[in-house]
N, C-alpha and C positions, 0 to 999 in steps of 0.2 A: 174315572180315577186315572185314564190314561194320560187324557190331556197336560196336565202342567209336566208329564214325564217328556212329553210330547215337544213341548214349547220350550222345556231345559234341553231338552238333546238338541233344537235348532236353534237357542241360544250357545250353546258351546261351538257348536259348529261350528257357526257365526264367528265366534270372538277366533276360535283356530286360523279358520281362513283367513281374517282381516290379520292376526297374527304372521301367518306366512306370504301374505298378498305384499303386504306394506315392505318388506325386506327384499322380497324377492322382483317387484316391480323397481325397488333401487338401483339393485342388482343389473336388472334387465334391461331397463333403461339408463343406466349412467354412459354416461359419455366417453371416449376414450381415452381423457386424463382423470377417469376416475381410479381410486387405490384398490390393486389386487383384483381384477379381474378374473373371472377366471371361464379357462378356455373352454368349449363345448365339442360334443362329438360331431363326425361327420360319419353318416353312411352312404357310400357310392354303390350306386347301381350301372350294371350292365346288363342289359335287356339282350335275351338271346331266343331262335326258334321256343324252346322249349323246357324253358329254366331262366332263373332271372342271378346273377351271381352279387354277392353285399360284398364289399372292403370297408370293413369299419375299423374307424381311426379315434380309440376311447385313452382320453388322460387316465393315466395311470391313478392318480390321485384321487380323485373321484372315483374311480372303478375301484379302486381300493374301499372307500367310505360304503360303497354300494354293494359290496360282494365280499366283504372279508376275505381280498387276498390281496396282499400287499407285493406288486410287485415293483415298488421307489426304490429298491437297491436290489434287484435280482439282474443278475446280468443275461445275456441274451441266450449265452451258454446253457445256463440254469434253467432258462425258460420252461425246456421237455418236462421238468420235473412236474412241473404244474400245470400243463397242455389238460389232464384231463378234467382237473377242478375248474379251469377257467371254462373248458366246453360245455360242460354239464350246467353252468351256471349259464353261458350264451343261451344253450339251447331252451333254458326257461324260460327265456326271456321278449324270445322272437317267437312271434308267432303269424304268420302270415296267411290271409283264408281268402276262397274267392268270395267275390261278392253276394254269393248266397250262403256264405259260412261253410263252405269245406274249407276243410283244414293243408297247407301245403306241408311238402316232405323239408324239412330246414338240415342240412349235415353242415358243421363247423369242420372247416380246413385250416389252412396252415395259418400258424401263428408268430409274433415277433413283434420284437421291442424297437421304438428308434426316438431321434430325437425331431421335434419340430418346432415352429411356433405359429402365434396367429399374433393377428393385430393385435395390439397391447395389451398382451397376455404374456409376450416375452418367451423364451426356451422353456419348451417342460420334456417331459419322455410322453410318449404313449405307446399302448396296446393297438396293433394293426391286428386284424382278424378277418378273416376271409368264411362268407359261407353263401349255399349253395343254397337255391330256393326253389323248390321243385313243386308246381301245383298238378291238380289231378289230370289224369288223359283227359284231353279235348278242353279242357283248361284257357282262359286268357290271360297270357302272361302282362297285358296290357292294362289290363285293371285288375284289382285286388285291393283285401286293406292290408294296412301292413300293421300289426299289431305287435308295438316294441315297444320295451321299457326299459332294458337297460341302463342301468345308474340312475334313471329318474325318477325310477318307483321309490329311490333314498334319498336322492340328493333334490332336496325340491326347485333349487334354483337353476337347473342344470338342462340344457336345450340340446337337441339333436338335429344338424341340418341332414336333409335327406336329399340325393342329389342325383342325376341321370349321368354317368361319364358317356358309355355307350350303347348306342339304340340303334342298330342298322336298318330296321326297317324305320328308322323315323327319319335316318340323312344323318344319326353322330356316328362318324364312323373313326375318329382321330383320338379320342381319347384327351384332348386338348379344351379344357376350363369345363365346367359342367351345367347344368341346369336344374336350377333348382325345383324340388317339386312339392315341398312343404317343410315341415319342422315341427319337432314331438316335444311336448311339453307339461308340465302338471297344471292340469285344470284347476284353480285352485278354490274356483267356487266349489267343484263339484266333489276335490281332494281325487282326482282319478284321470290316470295317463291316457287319455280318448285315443282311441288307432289312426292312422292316419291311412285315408285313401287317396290308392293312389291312380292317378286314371293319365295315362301317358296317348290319349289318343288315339288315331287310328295309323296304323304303319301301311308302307305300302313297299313291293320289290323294286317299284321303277324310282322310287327314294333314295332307297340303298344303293341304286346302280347308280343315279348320279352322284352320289356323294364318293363312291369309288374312282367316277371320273374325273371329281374334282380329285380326291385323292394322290392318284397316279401323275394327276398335271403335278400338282405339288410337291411332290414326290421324286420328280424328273426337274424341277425347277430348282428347287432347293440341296439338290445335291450334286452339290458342288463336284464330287470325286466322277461320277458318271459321266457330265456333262464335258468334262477337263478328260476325259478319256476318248470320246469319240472328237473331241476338236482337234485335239492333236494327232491322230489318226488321218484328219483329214487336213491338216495345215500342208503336211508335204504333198499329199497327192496333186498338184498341178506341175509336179516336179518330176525329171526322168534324172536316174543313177546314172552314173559308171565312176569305175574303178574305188567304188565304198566310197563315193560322196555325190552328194547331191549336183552335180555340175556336167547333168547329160543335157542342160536346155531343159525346154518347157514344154510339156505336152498341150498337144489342142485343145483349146476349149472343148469337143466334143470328147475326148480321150478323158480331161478332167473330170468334165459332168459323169463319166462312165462311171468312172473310178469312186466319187465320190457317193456315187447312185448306188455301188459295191460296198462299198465300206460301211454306207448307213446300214442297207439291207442286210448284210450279214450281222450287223450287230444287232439288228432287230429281234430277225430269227434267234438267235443266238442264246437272249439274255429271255425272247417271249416262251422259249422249249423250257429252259429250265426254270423260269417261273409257274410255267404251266404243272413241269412233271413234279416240282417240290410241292407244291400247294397242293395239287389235288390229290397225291399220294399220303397228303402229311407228314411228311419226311422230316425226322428233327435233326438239323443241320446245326452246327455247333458257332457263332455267328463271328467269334473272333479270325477263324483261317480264314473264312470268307471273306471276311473285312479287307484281313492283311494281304487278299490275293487279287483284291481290284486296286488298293495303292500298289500294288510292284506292276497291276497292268498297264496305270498310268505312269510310273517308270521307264518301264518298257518303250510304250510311246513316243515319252520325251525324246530318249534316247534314239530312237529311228529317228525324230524330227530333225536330231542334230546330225548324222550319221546316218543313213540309209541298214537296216538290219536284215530287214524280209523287201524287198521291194520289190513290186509287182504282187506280194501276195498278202498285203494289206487287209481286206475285205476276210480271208483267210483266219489273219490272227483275231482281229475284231470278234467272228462269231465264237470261235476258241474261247476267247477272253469274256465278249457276251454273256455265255453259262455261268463265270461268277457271278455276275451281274445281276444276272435274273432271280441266283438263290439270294441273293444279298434283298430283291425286291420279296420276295416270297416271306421274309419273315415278318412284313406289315400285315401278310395274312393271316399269318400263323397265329399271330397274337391275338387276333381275332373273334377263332373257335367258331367258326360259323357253321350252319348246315351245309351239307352238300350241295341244295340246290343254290344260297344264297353265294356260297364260296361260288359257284360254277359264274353266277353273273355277276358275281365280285371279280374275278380273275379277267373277265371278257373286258371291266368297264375298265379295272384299273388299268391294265394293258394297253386300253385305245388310249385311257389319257396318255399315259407314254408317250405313245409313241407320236400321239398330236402335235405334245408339244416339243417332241424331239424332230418333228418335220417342219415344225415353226422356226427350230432356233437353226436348223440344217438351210432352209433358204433365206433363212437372213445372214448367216455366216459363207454364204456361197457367193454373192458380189463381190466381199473383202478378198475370199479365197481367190478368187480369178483375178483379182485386180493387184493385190498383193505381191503373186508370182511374177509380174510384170516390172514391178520399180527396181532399182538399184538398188535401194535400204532394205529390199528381202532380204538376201541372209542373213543379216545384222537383228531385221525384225523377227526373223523365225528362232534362231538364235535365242535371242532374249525371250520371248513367248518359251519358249521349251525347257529351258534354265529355272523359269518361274515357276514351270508346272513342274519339275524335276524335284525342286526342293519341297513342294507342296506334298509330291505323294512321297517325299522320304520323312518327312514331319509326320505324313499318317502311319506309314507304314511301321515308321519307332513307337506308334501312340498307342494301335492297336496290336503292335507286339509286346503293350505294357511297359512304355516309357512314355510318358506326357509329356509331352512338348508345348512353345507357345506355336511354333509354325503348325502344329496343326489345329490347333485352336482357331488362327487367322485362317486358314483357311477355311474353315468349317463355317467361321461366321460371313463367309462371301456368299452361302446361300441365301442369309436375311437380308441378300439387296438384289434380289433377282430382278426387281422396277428399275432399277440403272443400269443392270446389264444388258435386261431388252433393250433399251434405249438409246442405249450405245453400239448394239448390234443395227440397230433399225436406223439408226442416222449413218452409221458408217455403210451401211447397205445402198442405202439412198445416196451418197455421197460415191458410191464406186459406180451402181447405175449410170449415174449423170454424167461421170468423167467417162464412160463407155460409151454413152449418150451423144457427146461430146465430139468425140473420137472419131466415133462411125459419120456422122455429120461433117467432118472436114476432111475426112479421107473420099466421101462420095462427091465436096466440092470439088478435091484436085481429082478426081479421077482414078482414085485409089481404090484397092479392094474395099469393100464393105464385110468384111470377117475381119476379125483382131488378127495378126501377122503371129507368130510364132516367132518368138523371140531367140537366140541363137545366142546371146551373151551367157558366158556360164555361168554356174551359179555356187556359193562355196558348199 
């Protein structure tokens, strides 16, 4: 007698699913000049020691259809009012377990409204939501399913990309475009939101160490304000003072190299203590003074390049000036939230990249510097060099005291050409070499020293 109740309950089925298949593979499939798209959620993951954290990013409008709370005209203000209906509905909805079925610890954090879009879906608002995903002691945060339905348990046509932003034991350690690791959707044979596993592989420490030293390279390469602070630092040092200007002659080559040898080293030291003692302290340093106090460093600099201020005790102000530096570096870690141990070979890799590539760009701007000091168009050249960087860090230094400017805009974007500025360090290097090259060769012809002479013309 069961049977034909049997064979009607999987004819309806049948016709349901074919019902919401046909619409929704429309949907899914149309192309991006199809009418009314509409936009899907993303959840980002960040893979840490011992906890895995989600920023989910849910259309308002849908989350509305799926949750009965409407928030299409709640402003951001208003938000609190509804923080705890929106978490109670979150927290039903995630359910994360290891791959034997225990169950993780999920707490919903901070919440907020903003605007975005995606490909031809156009501006909508969405729900940002932030939560915490904690599996049991001795737990693998590297595999697990991740059992979520939010909005899709309602809305059938409605897709959640799920994506990796940071994983330091796998090498993401930038937080820059993400990797995809699956996408949550209604099964519509089966009419039920399947979990999605997630298996992120195997991590390793010597991973995250290198990604830390690509990091730090990066990080020294593309910024701009750092690198424009130790140059002009070192533009004057092949130059000896008197009487507050730069026109005692030219120290020796050996006197230079000294100098320069001082200037880098103290800033090394300088900016590597304070990134050591903010990081590993966890020090929350407030990032805007910091900002504002390596543009007035680079100020500072210009202005001795042009005018002699501390001379002789260059090396001096550099590690002084260094410690902003370093906490300005410190707050790529901070944002990180690592373990102790990984912070420890975090701080070790970033710091070498530093300093790598700051001994890269250090001798290939040490030809120029030696050879520079030597021509008649020095003053003129230092001059202009110092003037550029002067306005650069008074553009930052108005931007991060909250006036935006375009000059510090231009500036900022001189780190996305860091391939042309090697470039032109490395040919002008080569190009001073050879004229030294040069030099030595026709002074050994007539019988002349074979050392560069020390030049005696003043200088302005």
């Amino acid at each position: 007698m069961t049977r034909p109740r049997t064979w009607l309950t999987t004819a309806l089925r049948l016709v349901a699913g074919i019902a919401i298949a046909v619409p929704a593979t429309l949907l899914l499939g149309a192309s991006p000049a199809a009418a009314h798209p509409m936009p899907h959620s993303v959840v980002q993951l960040d893979v840490y020691k011992d906890s895995v954290t989600a920023q989910l990013a849910l259309p308002v409008g849908d989350f509305a259809t799926a949750s009965g709370i409407d928030l299409t005209t709640v402003k951001s203000t208003a938000l609190p009012a509804k923080a705890r209906t929106i978490r109670t509905y979150l927290a039903a909805h995630i359910h994360p377990t290891t791959l034997k079925g225990e169950a993780w610890r999920v707490t919903i954090g901070a919440l907020s409204l903003s605007r975005t879009e995606q490909t031809s879906t156009g501006p909508y608002r969405e729900l940002v939501a932030k939560a915490v995903l904690t599996p049991p002691p001795g737990a693998d945060v590297r595999h697990f399913t991740f059992d979520y339905d939010v909005i899709v348990h309602q809305v059938v046509t409605h897709v959640t990309l799920v994506t990796v932003r940071q994983d330091w034991a796998a090498g993401r350690v930038t937080g820059d475009g993400a990797t995809q690791v699956g996408t949550i959707r209604l099964d519509v044979r089966h009419m039920k939101v399947p979990p999605l596993t997630v298996d992120l592989g195997k991590g390793s420490a010597w991973r995250g160490f290198v990604a830390m030293l690509r990091l730090g390279a990066d990080h020294i390469l593309t910024g701009t304000d750092h690198l424009l602070f130790l140059l002009i630092l070192l533009l004057p040092a092949p130059l000896l003072a008197a009487g507050g200007r730069w026109n005692g002659g030219l120290a020796g080559p050996r006197t230079a190299l000294t100098r320069i040898a001082r200037i880098t080293l103290a800033f090394t030291v300088g900016h590597s203590v304070a990134l050591a003692a903010a990081a590993l302290t966890r020090l929350q340093i407030p990032g805007r003074p910091v900002e504002a106090f390596i543009a007035a460093s680079i100020l500072v600099g210009a202005v001795h390049a042009i005018r002699p201020l501390f001379p002789g005790r260059e090396a001096l102000v550099a590690g002084v000036f260094g410690l902003g530096h370093g906490m300005a570096f410190s707050f790529v870690l901070a944002e990180m939230h690592l373990s102790t141990g990984q912070l420890a070979s975090s701080l070790l890799a970033f710091n070498l990249g530093i300093e790598l590539v700051q001994l890269l760009l250090v001798c290939l701007a040490l030809p120029s510097l030696l050879v520079l000091a030597r021509l008649r168009i020095q003053p003129a050249l230092r001059v202009t060099g110092a003037l550029i960087t002067a306005t650069a860090a008074i553009g930052w230094l108005a931007d991060r005291l909250g006036l935006p400017n375009p000059v510090a805009r231009a500036a900022d974007s001189a780190g996305s050409h860091t391939t042309g500025m090697l470039t032109v360090l490395a040919v002008t290097a080569l190009a001073a070499m050879t004229a030294v090259g040069w030099t030595l060769i026709v002074r050994q012809r007539d019988g002349g020293p074979t050392e560069l002479e020390t030049a005696t013309e003043p200088a302005v």
